[in-house]
C-alpha positions in Angstrom: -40.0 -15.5 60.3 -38.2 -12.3 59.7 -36.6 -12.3 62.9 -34.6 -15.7 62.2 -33.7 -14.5 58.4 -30.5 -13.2 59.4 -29.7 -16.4 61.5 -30.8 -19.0 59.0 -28.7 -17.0 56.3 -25.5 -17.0 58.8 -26.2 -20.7 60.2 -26.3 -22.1 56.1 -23.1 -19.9 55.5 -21.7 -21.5 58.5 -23.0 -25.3 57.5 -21.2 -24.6 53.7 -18.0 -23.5 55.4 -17.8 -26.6 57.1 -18.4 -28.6 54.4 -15.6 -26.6 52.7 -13.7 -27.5 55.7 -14.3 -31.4 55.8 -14.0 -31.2 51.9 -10.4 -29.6 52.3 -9.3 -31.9 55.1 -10.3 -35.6 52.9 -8.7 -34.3 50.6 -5.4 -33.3 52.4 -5.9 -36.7 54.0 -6.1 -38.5 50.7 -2.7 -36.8 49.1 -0.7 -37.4 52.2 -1.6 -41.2 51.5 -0.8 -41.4 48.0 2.8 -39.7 49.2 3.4 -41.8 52.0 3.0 -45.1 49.3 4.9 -43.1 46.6 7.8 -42.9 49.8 7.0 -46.5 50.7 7.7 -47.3 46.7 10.8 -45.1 46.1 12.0 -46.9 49.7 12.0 -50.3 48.7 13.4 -49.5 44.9 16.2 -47.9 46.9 16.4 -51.0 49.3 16.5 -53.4 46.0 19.0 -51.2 44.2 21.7 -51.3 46.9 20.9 -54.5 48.3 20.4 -54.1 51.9 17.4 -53.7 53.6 18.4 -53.1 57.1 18.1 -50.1 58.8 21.0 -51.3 61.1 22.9 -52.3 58.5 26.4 -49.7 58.6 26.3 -49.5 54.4 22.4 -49.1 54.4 20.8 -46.2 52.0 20.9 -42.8 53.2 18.3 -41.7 51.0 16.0 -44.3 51.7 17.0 -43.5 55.8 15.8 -40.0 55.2 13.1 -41.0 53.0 11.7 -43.3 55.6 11.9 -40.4 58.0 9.8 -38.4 55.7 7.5 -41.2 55.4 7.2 -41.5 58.8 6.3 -37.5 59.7 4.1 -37.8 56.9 1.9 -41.1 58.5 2.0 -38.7 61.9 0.7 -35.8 60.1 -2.2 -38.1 58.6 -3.0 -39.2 61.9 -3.3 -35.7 63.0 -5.7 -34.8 60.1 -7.8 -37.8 60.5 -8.7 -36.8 63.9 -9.1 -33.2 63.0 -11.5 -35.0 60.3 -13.4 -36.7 62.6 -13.0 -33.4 64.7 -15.0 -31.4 61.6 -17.5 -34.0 60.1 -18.8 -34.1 63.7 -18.8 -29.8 63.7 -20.7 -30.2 60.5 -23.4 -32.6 61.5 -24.5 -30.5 64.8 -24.7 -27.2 62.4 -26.6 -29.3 60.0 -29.3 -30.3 62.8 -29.2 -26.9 64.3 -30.1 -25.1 60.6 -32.6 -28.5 60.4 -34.5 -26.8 63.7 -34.5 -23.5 62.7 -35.5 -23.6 59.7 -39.6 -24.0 59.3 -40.6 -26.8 58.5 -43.5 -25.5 56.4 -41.5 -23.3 54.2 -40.9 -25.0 50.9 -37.7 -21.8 50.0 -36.1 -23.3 53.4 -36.5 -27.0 52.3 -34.9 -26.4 49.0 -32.2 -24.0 50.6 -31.3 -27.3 53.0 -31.2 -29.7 49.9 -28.9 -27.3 48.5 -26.3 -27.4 51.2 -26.9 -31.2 51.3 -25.8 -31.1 47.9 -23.2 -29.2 48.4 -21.5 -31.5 51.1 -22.1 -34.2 49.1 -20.6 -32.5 45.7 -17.5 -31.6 47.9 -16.9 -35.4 49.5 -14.5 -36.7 47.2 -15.7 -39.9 46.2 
């Protein structure tokens, strides 16, 4: 058992980094939805304020042209993160299993040091 110390120490680092990691990335997900809907809302009060709602439309809103622009980059940008998500959450699962092997089973410090990173990924999901 004092062989693997060292790896089980640097495989639960790596399993709470990546839980950092998917943490950081929900959230960034999360915030880039609540701006795209804040764009969406500030769009259509600037649509309703000047009265035309075509983009076609010669006398249409610049703002809300460059805001749906904005809106738009930020709905790619989600898209991007989501798979990146995905990308992570999948990371974090395989290191998960791979600390689940190495660490004994028989060892009631390993158990409680895996419930502890379990709690950790699950404190740092936003809810």
């Amino acid at each position: 058992m004092v062989s693997n110390h060292p790896t089980l120490r640097a495989k639960r680092f790596e399993c709470t980094e990546k839980a950092r990691k998917v943490a950081s990335l929900e959230m960034m997900v999360i915030d880039l939805d609540h701006m795209a809907m804040e764009l969406a809302r500030q769009i259509s009060v600037e649509e309703e304020r000047t009265g035309i709602k075509n983009p076609a439309h010669v006398a249409y809103s610049t703002l809300a042209t460059a805001t749906t622009q904005r809106r738009t980059n930020i709905l790619h940008s989600v898209g991007d993160l989501r798979g990146k998500l995905e990308m992570a959450r999948r990371e974090l699962g395989d290191a998960e299993a791979e600390l689940r092997m190495l660490e004994p089973a028989e060892t009631c410090e390993g158990d409680r040091k895996l419930r502890k990173i379990d709690r950790t990924v699950a404190d740092a999901r936003p809810n």
